[in-house]
mmCIF file of the N, C-alpha and C atoms, coordinates in Angstrom:
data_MODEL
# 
_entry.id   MODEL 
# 
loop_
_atom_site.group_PDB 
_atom_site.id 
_atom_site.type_symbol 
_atom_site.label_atom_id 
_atom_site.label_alt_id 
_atom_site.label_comp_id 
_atom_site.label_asym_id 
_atom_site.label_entity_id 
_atom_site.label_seq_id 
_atom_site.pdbx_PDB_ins_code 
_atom_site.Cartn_x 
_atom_site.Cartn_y 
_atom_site.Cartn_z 
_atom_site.occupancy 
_atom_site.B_iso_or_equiv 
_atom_site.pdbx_formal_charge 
_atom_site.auth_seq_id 
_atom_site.auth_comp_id 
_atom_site.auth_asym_id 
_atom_site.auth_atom_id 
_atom_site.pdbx_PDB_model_num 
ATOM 1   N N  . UNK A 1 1  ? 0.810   -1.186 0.000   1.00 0.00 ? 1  UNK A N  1 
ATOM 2   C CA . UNK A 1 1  ? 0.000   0.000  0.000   1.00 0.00 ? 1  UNK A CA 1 
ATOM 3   C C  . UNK A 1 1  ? 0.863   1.264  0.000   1.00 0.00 ? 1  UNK A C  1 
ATOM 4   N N  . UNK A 1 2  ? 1.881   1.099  0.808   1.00 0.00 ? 2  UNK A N  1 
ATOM 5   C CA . UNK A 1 2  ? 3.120   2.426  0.516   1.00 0.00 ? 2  UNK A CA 1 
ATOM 6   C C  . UNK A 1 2  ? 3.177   3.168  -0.921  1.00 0.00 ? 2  UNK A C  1 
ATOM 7   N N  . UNK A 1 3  ? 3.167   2.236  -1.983  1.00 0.00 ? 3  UNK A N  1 
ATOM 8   C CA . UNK A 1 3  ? 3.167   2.305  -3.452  1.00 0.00 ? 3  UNK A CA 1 
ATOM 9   C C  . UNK A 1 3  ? 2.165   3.559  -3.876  1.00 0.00 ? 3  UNK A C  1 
ATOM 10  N N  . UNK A 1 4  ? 1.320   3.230  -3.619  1.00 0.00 ? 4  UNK A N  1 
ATOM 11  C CA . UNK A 1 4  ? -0.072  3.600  -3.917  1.00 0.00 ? 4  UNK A CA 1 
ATOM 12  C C  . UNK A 1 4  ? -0.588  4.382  -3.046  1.00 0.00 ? 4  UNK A C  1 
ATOM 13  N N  . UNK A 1 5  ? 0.005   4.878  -1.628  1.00 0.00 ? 5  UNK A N  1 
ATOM 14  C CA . UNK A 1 5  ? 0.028   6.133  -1.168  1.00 0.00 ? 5  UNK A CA 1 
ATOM 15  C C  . UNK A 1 5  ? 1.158   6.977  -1.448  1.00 0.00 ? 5  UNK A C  1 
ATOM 16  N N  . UNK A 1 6  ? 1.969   6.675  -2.185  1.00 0.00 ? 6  UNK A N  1 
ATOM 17  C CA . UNK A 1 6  ? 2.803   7.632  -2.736  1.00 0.00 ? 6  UNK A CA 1 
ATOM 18  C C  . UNK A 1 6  ? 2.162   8.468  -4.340  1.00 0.00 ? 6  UNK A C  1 
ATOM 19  N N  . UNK A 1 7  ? 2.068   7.487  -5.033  1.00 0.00 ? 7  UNK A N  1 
ATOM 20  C CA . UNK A 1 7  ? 1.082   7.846  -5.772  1.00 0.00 ? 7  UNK A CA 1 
ATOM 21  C C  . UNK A 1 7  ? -0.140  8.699  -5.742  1.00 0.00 ? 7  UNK A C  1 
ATOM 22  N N  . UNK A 1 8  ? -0.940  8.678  -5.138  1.00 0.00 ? 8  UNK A N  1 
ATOM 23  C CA . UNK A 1 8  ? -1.916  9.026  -4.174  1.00 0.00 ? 8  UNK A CA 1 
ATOM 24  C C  . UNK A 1 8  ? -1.217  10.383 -3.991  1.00 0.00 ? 8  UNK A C  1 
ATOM 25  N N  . UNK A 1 9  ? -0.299  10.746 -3.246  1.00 0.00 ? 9  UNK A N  1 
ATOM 26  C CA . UNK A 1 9  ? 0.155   12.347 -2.890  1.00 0.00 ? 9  UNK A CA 1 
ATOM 27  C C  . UNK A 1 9  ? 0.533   13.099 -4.276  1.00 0.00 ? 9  UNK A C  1 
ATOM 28  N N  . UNK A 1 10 ? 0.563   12.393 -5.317  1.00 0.00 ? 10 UNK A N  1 
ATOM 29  C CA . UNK A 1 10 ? 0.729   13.301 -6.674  1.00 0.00 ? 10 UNK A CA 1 
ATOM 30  C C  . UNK A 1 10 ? -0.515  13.790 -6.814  1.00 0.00 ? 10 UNK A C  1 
ATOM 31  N N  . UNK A 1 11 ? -1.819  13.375 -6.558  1.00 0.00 ? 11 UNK A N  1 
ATOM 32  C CA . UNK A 1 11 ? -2.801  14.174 -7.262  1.00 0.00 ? 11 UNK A CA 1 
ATOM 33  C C  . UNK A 1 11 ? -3.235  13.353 -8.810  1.00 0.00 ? 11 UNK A C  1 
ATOM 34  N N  . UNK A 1 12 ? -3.133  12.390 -8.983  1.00 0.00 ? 12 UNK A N  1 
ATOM 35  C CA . UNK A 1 12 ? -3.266  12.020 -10.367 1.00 0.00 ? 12 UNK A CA 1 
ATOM 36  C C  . UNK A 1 12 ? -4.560  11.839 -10.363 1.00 0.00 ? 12 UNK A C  1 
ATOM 37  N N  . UNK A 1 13 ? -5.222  12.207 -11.599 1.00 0.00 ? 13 UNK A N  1 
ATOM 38  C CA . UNK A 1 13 ? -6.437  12.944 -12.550 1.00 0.00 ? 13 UNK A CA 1 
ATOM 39  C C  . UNK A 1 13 ? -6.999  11.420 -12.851 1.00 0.00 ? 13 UNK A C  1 
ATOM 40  N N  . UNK A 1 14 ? -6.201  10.456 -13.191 1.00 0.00 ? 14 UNK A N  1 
ATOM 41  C CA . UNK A 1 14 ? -6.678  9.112  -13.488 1.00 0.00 ? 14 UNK A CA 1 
ATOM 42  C C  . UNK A 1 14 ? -5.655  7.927  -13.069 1.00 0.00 ? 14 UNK A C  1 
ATOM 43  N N  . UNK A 1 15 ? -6.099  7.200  -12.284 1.00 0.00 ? 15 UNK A N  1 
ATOM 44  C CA . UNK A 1 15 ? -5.256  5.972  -11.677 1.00 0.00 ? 15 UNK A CA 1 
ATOM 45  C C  . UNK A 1 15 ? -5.485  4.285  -12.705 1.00 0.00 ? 15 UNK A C  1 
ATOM 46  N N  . UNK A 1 16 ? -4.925  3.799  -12.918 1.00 0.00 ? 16 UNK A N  1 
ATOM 47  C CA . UNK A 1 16 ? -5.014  1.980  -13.488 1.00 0.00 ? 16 UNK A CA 1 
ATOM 48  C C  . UNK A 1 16 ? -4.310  1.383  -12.573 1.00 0.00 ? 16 UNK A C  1 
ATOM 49  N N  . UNK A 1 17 ? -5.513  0.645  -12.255 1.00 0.00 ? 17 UNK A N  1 
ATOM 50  C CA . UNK A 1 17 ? -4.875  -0.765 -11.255 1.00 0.00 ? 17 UNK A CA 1 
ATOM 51  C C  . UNK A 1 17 ? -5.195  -2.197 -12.124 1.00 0.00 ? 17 UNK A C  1 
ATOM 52  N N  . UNK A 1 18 ? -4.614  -2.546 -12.058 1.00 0.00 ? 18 UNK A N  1 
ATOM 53  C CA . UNK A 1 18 ? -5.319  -4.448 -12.325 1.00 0.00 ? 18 UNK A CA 1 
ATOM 54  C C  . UNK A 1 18 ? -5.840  -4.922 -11.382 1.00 0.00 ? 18 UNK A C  1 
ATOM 55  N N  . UNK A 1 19 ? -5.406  -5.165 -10.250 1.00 0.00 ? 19 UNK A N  1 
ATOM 56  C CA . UNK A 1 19 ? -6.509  -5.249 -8.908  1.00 0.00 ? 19 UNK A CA 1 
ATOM 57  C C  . UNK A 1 19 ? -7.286  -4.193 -8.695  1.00 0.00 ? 19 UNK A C  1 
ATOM 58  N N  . UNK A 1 20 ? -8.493  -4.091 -8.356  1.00 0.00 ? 20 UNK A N  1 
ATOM 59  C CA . UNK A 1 20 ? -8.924  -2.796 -7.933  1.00 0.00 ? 20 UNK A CA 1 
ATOM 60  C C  . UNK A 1 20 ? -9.841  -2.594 -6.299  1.00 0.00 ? 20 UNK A C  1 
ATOM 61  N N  . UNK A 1 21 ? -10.469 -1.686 -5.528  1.00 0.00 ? 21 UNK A N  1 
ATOM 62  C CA . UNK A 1 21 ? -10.836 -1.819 -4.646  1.00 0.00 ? 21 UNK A CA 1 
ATOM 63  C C  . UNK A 1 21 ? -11.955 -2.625 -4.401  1.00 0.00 ? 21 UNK A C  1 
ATOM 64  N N  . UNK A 1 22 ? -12.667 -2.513 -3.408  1.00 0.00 ? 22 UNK A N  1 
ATOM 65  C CA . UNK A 1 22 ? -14.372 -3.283 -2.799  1.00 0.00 ? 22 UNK A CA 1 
ATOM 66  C C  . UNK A 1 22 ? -14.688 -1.645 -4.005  1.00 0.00 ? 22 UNK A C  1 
ATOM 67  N N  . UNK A 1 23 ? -16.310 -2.211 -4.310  1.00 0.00 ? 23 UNK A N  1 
ATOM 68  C CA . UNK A 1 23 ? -17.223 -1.696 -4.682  1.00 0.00 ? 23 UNK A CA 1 
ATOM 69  C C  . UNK A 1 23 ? -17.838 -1.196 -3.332  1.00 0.00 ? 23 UNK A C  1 
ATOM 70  N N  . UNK A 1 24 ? -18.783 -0.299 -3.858  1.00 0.00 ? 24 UNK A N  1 
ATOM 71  C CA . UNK A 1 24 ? -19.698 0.114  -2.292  1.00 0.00 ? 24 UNK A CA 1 
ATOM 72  C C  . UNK A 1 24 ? -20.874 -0.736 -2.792  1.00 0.00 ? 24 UNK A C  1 
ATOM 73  N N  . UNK A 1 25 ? -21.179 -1.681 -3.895  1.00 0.00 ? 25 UNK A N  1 
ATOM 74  C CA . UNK A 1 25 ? -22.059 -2.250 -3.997  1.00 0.00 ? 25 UNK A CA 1 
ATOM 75  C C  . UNK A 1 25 ? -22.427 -4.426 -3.758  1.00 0.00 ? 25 UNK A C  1 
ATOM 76  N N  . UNK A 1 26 ? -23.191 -4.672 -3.504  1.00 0.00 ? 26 UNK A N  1 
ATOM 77  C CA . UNK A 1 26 ? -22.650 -6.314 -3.106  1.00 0.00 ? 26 UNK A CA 1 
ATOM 78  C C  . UNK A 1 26 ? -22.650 -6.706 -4.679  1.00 0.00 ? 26 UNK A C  1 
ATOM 79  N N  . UNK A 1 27 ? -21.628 -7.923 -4.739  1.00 0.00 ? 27 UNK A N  1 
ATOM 80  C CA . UNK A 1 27 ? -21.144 -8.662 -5.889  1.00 0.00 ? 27 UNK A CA 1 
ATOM 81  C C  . UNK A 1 27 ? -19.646 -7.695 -6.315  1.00 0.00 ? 27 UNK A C  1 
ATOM 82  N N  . UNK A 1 28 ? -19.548 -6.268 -5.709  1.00 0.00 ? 28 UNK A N  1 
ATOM 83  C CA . UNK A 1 28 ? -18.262 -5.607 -6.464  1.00 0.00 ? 28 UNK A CA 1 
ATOM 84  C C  . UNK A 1 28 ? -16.571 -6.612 -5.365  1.00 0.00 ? 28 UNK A C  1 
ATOM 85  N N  . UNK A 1 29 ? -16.400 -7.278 -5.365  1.00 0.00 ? 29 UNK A N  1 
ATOM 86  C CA . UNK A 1 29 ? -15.659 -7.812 -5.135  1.00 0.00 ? 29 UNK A CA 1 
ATOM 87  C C  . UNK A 1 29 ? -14.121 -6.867 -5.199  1.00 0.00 ? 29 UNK A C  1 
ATOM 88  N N  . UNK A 1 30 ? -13.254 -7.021 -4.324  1.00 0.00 ? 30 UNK A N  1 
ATOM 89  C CA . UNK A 1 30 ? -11.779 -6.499 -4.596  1.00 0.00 ? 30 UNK A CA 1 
ATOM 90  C C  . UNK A 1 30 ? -11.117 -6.505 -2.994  1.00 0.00 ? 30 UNK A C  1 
ATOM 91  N N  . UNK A 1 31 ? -10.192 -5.428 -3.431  1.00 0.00 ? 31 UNK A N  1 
ATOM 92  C CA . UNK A 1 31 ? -9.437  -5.741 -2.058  1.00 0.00 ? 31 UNK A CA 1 
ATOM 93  C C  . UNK A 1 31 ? -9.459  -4.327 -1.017  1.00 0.00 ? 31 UNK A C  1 
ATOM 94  N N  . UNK A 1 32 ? -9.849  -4.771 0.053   1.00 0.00 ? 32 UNK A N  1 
ATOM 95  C CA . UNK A 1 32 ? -10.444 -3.787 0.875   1.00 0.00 ? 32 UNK A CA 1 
ATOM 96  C C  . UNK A 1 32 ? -9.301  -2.888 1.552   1.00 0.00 ? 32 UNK A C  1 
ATOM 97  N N  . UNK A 1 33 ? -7.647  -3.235 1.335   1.00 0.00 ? 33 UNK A N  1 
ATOM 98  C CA . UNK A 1 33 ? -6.689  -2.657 1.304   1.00 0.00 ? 33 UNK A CA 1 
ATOM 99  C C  . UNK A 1 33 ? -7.115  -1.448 0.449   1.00 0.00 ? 33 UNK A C  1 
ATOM 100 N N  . UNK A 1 34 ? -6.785  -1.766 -0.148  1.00 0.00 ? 34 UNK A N  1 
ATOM 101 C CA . UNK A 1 34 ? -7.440  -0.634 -1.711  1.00 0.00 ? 34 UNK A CA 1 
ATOM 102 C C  . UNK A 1 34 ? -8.108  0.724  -1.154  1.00 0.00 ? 34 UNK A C  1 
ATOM 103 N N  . UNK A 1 35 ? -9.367  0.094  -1.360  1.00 0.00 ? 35 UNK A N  1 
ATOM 104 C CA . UNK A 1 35 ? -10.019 0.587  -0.718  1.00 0.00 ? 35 UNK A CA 1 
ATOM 105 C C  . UNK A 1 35 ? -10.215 1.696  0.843   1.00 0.00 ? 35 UNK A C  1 
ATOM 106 N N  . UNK A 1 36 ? -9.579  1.400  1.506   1.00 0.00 ? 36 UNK A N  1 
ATOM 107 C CA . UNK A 1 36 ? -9.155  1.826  2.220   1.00 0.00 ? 36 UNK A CA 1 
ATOM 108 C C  . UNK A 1 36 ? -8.175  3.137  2.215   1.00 0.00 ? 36 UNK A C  1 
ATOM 109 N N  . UNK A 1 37 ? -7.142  2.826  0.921   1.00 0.00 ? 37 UNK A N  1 
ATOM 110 C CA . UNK A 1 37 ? -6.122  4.081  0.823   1.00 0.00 ? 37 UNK A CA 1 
ATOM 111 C C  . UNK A 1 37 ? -7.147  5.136  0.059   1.00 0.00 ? 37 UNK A C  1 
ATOM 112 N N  . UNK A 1 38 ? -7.599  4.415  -0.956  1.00 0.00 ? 38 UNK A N  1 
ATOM 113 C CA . UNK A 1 38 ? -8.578  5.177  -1.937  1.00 0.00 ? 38 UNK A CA 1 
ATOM 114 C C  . UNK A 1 38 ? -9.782  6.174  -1.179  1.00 0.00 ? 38 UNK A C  1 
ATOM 115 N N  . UNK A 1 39 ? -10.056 5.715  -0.142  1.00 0.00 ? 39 UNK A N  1 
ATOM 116 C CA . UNK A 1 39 ? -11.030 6.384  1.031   1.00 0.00 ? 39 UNK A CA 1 
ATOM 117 C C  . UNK A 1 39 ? -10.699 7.928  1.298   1.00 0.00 ? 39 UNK A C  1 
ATOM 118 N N  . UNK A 1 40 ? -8.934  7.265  1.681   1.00 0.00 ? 40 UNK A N  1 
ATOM 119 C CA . UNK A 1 40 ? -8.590  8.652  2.735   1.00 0.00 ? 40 UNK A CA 1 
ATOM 120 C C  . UNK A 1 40 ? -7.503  9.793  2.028   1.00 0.00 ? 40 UNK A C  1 
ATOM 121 N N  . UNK A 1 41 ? -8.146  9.544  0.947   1.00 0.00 ? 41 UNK A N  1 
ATOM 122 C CA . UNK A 1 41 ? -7.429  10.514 0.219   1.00 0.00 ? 41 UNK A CA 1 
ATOM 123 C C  . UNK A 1 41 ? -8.463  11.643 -0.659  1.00 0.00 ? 41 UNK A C  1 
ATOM 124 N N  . UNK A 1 42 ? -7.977  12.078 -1.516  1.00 0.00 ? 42 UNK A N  1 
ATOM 125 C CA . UNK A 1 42 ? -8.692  13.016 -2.760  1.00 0.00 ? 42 UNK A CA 1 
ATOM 126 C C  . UNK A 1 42 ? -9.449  12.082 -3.531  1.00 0.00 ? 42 UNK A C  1 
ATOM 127 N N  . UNK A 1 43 ? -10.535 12.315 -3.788  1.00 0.00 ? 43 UNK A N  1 
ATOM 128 C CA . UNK A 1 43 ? -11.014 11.474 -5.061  1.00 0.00 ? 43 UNK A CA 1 
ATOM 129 C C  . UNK A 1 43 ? -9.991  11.938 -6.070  1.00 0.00 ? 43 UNK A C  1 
ATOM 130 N N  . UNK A 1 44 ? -10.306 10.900 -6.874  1.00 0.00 ? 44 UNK A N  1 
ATOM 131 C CA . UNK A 1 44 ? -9.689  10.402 -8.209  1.00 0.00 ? 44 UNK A CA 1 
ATOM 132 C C  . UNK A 1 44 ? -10.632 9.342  -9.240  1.00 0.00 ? 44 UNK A C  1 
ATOM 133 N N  . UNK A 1 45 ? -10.338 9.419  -10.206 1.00 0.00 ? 45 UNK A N  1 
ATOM 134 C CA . UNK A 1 45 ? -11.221 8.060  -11.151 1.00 0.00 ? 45 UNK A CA 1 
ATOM 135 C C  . UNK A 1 45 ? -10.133 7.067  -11.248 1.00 0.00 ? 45 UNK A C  1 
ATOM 136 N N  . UNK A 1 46 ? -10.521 5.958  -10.795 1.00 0.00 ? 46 UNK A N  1 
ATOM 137 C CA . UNK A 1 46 ? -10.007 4.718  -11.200 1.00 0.00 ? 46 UNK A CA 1 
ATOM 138 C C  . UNK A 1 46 ? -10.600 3.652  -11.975 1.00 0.00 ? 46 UNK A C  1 
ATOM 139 N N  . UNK A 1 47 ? -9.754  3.203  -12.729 1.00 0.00 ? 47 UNK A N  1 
ATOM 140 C CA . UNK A 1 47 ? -9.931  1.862  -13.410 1.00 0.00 ? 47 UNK A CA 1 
ATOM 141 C C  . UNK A 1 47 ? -9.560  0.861  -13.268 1.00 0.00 ? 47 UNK A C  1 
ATOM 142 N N  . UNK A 1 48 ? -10.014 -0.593 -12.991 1.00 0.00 ? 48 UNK A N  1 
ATOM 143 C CA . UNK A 1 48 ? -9.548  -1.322 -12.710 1.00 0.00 ? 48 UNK A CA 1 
ATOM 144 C C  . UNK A 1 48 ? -10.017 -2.489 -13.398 1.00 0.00 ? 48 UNK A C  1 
ATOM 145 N N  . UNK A 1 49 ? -9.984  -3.672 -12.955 1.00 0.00 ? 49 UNK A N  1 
ATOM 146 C CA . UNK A 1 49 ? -10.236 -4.606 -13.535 1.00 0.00 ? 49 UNK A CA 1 
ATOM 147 C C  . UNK A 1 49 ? -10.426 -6.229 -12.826 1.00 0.00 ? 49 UNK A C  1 
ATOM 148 N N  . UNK A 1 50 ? -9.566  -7.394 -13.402 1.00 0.00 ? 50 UNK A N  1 
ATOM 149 C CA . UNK A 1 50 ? -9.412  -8.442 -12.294 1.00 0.00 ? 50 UNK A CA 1 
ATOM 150 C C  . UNK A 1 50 ? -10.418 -9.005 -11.801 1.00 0.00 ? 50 UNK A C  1 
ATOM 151 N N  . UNK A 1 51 ? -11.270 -8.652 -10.966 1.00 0.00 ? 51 UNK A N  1 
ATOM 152 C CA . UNK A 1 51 ? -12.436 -9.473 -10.735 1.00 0.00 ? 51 UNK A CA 1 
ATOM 153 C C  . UNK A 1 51 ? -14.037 -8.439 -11.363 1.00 0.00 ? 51 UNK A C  1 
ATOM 154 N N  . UNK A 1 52 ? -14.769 -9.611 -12.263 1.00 0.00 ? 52 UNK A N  1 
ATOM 155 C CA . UNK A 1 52 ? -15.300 -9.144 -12.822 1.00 0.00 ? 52 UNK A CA 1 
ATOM 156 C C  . UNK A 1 52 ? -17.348 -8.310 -11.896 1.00 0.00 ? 52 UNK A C  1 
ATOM 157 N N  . UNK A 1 53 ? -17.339 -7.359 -12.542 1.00 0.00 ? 53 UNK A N  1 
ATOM 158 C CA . UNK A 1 53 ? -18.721 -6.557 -11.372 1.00 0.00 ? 53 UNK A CA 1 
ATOM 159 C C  . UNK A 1 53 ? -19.636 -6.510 -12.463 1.00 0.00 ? 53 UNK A C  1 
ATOM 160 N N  . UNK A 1 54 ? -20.564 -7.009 -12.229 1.00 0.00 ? 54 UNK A N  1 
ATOM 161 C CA . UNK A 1 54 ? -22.270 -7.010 -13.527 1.00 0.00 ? 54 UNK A CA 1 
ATOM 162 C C  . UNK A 1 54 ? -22.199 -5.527 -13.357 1.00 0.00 ? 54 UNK A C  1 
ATOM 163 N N  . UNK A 1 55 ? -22.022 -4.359 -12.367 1.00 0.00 ? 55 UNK A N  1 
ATOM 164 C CA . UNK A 1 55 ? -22.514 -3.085 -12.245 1.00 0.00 ? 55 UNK A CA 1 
ATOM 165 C C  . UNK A 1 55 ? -20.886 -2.510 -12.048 1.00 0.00 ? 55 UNK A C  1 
ATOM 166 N N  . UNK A 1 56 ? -20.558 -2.578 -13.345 1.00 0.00 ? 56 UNK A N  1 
ATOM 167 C CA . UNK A 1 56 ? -19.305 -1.862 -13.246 1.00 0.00 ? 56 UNK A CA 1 
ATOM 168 C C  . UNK A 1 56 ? -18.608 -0.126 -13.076 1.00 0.00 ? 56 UNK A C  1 
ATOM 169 N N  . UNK A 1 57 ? -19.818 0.039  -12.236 1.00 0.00 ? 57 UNK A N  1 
ATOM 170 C CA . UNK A 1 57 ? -19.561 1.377  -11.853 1.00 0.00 ? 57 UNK A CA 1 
ATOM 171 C C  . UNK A 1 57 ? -19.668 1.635  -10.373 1.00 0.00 ? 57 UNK A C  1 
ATOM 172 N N  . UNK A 1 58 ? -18.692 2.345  -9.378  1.00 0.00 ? 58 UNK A N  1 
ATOM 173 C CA . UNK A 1 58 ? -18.958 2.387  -8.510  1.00 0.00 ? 58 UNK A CA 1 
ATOM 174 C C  . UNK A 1 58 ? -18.173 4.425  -7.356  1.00 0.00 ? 58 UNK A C  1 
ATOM 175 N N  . UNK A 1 59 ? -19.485 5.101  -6.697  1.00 0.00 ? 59 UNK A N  1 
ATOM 176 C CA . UNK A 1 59 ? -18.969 6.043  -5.968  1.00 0.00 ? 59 UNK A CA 1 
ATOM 177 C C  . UNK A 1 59 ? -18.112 5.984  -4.697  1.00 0.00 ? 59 UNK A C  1 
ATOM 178 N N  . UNK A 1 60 ? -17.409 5.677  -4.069  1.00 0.00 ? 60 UNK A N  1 
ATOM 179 C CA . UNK A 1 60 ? -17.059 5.621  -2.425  1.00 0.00 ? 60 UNK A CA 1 
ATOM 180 C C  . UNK A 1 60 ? -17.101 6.838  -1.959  1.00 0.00 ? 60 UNK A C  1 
ATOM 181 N N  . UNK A 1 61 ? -17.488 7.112  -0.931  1.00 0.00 ? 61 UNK A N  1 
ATOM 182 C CA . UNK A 1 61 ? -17.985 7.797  -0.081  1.00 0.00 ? 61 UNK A CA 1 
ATOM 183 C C  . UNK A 1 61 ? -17.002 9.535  -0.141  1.00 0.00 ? 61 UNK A C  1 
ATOM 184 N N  . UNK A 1 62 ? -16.037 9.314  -0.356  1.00 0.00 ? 62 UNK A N  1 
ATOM 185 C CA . UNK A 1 62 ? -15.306 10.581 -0.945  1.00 0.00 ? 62 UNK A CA 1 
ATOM 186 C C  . UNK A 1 62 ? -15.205 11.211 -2.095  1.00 0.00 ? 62 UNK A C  1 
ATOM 187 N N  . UNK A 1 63 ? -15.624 10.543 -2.802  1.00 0.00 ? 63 UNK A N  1 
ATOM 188 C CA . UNK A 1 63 ? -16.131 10.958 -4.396  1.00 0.00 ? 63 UNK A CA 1 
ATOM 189 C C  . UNK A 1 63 ? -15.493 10.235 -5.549  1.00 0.00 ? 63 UNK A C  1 
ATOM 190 N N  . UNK A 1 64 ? -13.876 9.257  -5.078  1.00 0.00 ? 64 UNK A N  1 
ATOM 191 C CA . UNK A 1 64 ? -13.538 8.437  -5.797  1.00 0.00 ? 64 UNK A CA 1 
ATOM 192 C C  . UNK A 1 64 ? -14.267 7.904  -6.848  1.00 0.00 ? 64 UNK A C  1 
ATOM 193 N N  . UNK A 1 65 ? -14.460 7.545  -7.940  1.00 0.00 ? 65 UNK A N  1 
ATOM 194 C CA . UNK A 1 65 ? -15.220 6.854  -8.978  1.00 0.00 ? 65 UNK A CA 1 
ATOM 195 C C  . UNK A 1 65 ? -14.353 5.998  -9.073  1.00 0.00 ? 65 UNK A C  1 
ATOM 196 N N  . UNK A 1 66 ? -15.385 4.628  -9.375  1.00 0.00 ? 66 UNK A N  1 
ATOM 197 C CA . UNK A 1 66 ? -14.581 3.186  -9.545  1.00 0.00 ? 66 UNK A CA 1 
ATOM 198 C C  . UNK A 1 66 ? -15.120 2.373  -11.108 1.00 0.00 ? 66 UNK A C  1 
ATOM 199 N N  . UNK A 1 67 ? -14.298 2.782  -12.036 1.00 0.00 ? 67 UNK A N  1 
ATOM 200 C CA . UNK A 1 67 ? -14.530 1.827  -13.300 1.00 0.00 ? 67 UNK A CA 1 
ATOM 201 C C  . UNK A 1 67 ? -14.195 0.261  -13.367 1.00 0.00 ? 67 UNK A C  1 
ATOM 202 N N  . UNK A 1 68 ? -15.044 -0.626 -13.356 1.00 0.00 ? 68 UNK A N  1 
ATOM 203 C CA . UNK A 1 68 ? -14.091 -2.246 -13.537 1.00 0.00 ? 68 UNK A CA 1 
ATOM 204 C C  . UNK A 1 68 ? -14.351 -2.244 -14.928 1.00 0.00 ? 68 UNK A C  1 
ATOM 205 N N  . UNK A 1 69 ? -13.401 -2.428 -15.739 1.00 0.00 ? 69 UNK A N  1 
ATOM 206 C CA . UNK A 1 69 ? -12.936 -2.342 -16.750 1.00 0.00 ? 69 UNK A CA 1 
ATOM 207 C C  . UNK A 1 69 ? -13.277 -3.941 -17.597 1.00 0.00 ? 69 UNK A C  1 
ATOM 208 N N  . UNK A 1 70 ? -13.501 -4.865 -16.459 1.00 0.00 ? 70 UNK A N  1 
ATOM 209 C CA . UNK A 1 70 ? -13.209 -6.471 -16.639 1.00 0.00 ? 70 UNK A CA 1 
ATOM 210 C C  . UNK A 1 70 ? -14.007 -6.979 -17.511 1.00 0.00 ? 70 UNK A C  1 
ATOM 211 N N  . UNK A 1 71 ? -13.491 -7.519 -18.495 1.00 0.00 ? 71 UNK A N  1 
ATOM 212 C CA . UNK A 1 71 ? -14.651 -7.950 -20.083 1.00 0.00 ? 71 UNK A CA 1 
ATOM 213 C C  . UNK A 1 71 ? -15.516 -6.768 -20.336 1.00 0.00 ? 71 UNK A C  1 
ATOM 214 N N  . UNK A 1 72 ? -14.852 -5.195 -20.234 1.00 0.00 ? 72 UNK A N  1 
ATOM 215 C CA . UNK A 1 72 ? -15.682 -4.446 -20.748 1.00 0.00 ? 72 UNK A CA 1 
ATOM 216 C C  . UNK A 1 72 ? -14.611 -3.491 -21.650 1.00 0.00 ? 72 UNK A C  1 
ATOM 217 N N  . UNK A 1 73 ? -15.063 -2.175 -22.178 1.00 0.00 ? 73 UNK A N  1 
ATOM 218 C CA . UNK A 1 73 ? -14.499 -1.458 -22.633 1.00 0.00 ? 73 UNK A CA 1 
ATOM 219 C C  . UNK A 1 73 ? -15.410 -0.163 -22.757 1.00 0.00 ? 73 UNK A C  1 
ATOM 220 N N  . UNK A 1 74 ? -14.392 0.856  -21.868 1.00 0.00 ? 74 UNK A N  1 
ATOM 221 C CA . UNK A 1 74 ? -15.068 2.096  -22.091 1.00 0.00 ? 74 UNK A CA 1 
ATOM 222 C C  . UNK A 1 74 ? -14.953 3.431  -22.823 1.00 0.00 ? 74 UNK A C  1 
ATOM 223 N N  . UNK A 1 75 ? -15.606 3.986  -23.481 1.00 0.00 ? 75 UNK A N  1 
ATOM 224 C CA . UNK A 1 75 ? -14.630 4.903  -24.801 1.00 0.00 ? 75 UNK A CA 1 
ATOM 225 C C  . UNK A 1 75 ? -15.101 6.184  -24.488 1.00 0.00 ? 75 UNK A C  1 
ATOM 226 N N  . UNK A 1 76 ? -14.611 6.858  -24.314 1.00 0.00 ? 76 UNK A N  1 
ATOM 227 C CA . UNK A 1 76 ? -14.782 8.528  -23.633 1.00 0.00 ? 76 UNK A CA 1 
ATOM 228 C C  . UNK A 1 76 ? -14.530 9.446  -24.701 1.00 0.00 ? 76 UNK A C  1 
ATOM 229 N N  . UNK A 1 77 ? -15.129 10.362 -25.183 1.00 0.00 ? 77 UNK A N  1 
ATOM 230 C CA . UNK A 1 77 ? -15.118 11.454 -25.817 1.00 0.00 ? 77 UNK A CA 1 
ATOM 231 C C  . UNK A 1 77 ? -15.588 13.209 -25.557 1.00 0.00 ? 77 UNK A C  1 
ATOM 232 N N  . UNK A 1 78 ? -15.359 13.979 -26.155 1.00 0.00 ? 78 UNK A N  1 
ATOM 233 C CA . UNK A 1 78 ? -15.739 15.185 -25.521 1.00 0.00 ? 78 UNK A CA 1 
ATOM 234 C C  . UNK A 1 78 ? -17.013 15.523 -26.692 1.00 0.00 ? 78 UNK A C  1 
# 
C-alpha cells in the first residue's frame, strides 16, 4: 500500500490498477486494502479490472469513482 500512497500524494487525474478496490455495492468484489487508501485521500477516477462486477460502476464515499474495466471497454469522448 506504501506504493499507492505515494502515488496518491501526486494528485493524479486518473489511476489503473489491475486489482482494484471493494465496490460500495454487493457482488463488487476487490481488495479492501485498496479501498481503504482510496477512502482517505482526494477522489480520483479509477480503473480497474481483475475481478469481474455485472454493475461496473462504482462512488465511495469521498467521491472516488470506480470503473471495472473487466470484459468491458469504455470509450470517452468530448
Amino acid at each position: 500500500m506504501l506504493a499507492l500512497n505515494q502515488i496518491l500524494r501526486k494528485k493524479p487525474d486518473v489511476l489503473l490498477l489491475h486489482q482494484g478496490p471493494e465496490g460500495v455495492n454487493s457482488g463488487q468484489l476487490g481488495h479492501a486494502g485498496i479501498r481503504t487508501v482510496l477512502e482517505a485521500g482526494e477522489s480520483t477516477l479509477v480503473f480497474c479490472g481483475h475481478v469481474h462486477w455485472e454493475q461496473p460502476y462504482a462512488e465511495l464515499p469521498n467521491g472516488t469513482q470506480i470503473c471495472n474495466a473487466d470484459g468491458k471497454a469504455f470509450i470517452f469522448s468530448r
